[in-house]
N, C-alpha and C positions, 0 to 999 in steps of 0.2 A: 164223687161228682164235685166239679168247681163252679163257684158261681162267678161271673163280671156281673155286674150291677152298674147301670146307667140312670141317668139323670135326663129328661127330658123337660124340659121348659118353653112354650111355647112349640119354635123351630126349632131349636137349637139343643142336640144333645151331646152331653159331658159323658165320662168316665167320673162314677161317686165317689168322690174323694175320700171315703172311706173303707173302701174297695183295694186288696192287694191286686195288682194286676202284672207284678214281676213275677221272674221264673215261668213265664208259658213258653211250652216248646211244641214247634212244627209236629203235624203227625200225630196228633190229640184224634181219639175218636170214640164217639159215646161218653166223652169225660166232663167236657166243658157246656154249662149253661147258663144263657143270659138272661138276667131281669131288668125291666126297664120300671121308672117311678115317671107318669106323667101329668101335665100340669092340665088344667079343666079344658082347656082348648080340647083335648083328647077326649071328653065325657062320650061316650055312647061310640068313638067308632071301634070298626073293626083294623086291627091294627096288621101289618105285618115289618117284619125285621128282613131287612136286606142286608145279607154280608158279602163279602168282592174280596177277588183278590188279584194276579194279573190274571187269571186263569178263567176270571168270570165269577157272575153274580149269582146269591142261591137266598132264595126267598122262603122264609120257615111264618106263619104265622104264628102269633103270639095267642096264646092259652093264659089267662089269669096274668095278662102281662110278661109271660116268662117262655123261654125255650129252648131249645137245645142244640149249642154252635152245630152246624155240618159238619162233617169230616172235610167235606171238602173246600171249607172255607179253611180250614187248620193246615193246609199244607206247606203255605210259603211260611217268609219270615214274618211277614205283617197282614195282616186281613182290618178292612174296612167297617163298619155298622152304622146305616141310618134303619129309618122306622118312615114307614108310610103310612098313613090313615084316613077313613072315610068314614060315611054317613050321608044319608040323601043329600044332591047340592053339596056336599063341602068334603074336601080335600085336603091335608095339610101332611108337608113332607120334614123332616129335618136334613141340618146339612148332613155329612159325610166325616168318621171320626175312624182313625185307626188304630189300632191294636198291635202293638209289636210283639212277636215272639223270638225265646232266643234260638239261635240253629247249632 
């Protein structure tokens, strides 16, 4: 298993600069999984991870913050990752960050 490891701030999530994110290749399946670190704005919701690619969007919620790419987010050369989250009254999304793989 591989982790990406994300950086959440506010709206706005990174790739954690301490995070190898070279060498992913298309066609990953059961292999790859994401953890996200997020800042108090996020206390108490329920979070979910949206990944995209041209192929369409696949929605995993997050468990302890962390989850496991789709397969079918793996298939082109680059796939997307924002995070969504709630709590009664309040909603807050991040932008839209991509992922390159090699082919």
């Amino acid at each position: 298993m591989r982790t990406l490891s994300f950086d959440v701030d506010k709206q706005i999530i990174r790739k954690n600069e301490n995070c190898d994110f070279s060498g992913l290749v298309p066609g990953t399946v059961g292999y790859l999984n994401a953890e996200f670190m997020f800042s108090k704005e996020w206390t108490n919701c329920k979070k979910v991870a949206v990944f995209g690619n041209t192929k369409g969007e696949y929605f995993v919620p997050l468990m302890d913050n962390s989850c496991d790419i789709p397969k079918e987010a793996t298939t082109c050369k680059r796939f997307s990752v924002k995070v969504v989250g709630a709590k009664e009254n309040y909603q807050i999304t991040t932008n839209k960050i991509e992922v390159r793989q090699n082919a």
